[in-house]
Backbone as CSV, one residue per row, in Angstrom:
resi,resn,N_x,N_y,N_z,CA_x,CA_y,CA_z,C_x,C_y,C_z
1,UNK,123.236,151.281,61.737,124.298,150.313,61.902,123.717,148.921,62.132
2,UNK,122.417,148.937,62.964,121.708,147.566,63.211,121.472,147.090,61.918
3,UNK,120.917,147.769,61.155,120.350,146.857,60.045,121.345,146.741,59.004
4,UNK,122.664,147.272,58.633,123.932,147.093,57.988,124.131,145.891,58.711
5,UNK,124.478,145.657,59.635,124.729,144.488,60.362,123.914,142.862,60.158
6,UNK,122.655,143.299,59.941,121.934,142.358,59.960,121.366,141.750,58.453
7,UNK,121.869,142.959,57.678,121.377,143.009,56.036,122.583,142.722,55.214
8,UNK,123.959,143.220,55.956,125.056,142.575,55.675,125.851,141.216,55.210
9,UNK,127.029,140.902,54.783,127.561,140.074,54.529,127.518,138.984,55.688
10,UNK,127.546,138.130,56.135,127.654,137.167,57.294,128.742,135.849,57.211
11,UNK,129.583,136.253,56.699,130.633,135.267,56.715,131.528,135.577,57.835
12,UNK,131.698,136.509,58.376,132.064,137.059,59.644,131.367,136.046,60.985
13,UNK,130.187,136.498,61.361,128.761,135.977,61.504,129.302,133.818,61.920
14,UNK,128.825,133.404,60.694,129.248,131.898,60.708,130.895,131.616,61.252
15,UNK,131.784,132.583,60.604,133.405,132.209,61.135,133.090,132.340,63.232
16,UNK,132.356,133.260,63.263,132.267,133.147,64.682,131.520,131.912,65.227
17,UNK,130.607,131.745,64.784,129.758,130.922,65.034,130.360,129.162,65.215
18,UNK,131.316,129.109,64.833,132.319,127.983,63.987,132.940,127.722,65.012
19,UNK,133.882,129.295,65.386,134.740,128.996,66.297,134.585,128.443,68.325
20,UNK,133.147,129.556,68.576,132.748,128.787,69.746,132.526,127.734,69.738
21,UNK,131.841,127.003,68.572,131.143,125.760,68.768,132.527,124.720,68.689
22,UNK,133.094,124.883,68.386,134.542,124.472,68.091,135.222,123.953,69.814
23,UNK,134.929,125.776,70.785,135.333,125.297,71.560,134.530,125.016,72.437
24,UNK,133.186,125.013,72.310,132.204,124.200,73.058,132.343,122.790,73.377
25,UNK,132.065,122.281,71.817,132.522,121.348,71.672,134.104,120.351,72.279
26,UNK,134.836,121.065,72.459,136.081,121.163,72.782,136.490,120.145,74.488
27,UNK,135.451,122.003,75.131,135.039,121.506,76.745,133.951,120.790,77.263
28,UNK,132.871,120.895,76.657,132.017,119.694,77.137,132.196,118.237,76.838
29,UNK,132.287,118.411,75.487,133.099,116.423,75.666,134.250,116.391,76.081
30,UNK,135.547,117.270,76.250,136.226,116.377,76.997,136.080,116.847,78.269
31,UNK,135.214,117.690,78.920,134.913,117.382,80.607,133.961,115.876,80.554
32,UNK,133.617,115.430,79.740,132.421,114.564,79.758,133.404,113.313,79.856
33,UNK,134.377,113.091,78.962,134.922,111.918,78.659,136.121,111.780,80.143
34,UNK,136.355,112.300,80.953,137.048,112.246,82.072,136.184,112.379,83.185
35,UNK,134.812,112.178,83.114,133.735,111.789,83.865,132.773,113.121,84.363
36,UNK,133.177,114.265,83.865,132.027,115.147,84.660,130.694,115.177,84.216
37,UNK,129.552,115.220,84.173,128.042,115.369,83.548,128.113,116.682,83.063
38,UNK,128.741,116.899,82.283,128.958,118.844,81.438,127.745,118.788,80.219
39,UNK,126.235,119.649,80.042,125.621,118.989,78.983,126.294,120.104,78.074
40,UNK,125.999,119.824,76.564,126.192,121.083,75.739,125.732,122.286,75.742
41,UNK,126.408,123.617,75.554,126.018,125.081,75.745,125.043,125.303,74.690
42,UNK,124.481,126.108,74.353,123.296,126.127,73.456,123.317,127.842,72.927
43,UNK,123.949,127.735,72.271,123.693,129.849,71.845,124.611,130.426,72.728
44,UNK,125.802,130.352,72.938,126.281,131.439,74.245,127.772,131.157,74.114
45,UNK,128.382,132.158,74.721,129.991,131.921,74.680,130.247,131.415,76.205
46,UNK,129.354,131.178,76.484,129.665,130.310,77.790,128.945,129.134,78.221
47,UNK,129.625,128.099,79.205,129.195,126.796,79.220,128.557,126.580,81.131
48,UNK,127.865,126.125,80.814,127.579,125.797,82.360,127.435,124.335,82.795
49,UNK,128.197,124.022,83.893,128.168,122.701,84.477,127.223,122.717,85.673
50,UNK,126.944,121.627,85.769,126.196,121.017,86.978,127.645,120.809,88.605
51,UNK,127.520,120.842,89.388,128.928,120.678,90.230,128.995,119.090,90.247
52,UNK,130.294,118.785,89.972,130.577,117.104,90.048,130.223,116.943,91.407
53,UNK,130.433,115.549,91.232,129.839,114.773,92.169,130.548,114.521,93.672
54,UNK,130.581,114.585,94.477,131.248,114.996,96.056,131.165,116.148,96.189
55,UNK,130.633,117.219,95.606,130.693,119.087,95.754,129.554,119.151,95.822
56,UNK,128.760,120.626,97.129,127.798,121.151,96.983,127.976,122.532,96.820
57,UNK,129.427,123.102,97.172,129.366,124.928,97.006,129.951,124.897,95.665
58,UNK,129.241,125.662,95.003,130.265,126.095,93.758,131.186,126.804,94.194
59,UNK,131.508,127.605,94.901,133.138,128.980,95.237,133.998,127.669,95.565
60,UNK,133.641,127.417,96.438,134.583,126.487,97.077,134.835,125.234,96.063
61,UNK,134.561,124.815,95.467,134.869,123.951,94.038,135.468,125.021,93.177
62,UNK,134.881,126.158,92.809,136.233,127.129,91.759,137.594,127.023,92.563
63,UNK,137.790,127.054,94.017,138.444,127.652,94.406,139.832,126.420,94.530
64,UNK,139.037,125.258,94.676,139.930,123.866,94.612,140.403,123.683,93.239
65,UNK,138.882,123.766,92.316,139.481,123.912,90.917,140.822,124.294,90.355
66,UNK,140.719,125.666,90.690,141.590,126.403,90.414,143.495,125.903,90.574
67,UNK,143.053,125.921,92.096,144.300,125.192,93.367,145.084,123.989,92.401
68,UNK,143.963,123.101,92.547,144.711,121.664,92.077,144.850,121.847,90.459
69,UNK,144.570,122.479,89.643,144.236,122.357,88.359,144.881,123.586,87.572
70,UNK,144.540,124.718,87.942,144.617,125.546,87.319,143.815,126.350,86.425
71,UNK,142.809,125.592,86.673,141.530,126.386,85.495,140.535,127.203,85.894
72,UNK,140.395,128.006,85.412,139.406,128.880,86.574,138.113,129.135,85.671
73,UNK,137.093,128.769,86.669,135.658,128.577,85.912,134.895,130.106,87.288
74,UNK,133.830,130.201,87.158,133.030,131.297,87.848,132.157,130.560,88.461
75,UNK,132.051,130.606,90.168,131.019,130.174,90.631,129.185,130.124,90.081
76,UNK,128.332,129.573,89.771,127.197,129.674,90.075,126.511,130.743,90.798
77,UNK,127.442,130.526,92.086,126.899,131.462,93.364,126.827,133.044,92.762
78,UNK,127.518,133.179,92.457,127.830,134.730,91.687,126.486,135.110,91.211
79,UNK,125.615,134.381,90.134,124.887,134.602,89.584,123.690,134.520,90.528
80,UNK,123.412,134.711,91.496,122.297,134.457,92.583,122.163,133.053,93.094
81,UNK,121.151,132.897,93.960,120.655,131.525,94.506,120.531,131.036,93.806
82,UNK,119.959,130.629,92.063,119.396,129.747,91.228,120.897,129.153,91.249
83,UNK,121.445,130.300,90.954,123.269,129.302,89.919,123.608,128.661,90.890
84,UNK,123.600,128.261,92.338,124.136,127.587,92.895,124.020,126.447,92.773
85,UNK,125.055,125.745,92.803,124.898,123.990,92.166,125.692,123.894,90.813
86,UNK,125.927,125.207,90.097,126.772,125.164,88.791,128.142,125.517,88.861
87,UNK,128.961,126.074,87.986,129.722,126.622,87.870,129.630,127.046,85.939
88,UNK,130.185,128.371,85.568,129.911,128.885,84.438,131.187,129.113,83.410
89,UNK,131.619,128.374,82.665,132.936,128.805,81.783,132.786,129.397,80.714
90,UNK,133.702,130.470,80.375,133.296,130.909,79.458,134.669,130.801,78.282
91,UNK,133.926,130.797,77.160,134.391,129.916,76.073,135.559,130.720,74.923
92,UNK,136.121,131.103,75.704,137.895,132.207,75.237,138.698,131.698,74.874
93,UNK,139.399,130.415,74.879,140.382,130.200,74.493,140.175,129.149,73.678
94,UNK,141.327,128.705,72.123,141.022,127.711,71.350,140.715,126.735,71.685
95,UNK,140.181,125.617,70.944,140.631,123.991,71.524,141.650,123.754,71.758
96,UNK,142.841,123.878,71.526,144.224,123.418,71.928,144.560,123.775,74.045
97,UNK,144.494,124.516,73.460,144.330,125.280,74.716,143.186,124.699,76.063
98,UNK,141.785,124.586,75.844,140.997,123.762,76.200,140.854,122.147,76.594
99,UNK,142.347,121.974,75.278,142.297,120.246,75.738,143.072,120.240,76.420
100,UNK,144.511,121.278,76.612,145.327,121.181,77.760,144.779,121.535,79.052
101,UNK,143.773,122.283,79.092,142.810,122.462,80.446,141.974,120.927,80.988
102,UNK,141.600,120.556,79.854,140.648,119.176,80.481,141.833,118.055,80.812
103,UNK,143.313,118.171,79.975,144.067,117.163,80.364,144.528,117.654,82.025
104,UNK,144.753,118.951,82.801,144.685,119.611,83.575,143.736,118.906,84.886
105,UNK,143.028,118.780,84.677,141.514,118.379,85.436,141.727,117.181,85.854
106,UNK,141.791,116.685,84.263,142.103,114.896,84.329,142.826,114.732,85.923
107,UNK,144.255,115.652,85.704,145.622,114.768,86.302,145.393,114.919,87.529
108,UNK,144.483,116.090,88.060,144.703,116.548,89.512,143.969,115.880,90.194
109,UNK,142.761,114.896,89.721,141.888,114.272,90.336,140.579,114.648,90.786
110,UNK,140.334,115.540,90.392,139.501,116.454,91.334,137.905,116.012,91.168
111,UNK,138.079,115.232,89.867,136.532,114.596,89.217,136.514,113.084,89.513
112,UNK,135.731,112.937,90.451,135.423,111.420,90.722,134.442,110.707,90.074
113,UNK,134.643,109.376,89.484,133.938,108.840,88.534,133.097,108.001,88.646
């Protein structure tokens, strides 16, 4: 099955490939353009931020996140001592969807510039 897979057609393959970057693209510039330092994800269906600026716990930033906003990202902390200082999103829903999350963010204030 590995090598059907890999010896296979790949238009499947790129349509995926299309669509994360789509919504990569999506959430890192517009967390970027409403002031957070979000860099681009690199290979992965998920994105990782640095914690904006006035925050040092990541839980406790998901947890405000969440509160004032509505968006729910995964602590850092989760992932051991290293992830602390991040928070990790992972990259599920379209752009449409995504830009109503960053317009979300925008309104509640929660990112100081």
């Amino acid at each position: 099955a590995a090598i059907a897979a890999l010896e296979g057609p790949q238009d499947m393959v790129e349509t995926q490939r299309q669509a994360y970057q789509a919504r990569r693209d999506a959430l890192c510039s517009g967390l970027r353009s409403i002031g957070w330092d979000m860099p681009d994800s690199q290979g992965t269906m998920f994105a990782w931020a640095p914690l904006p600026k006035g925050f040092t716990n990541s839980a406790e930033f998901c947890f405000q996140l969440l509160d004032r906003s509505g968006l729910l990202c995964t602590p850092g902390s989760a992932f051991g001592t290293l992830g602390e200082g991040h928070v990790r999103f992972a990259l599920v829903q379209p752009p449409a969807v995504i830009q109503e999350a960053i317009r979300a963010v925008a309104d509640c204030g929660i990112i100081q510039k």
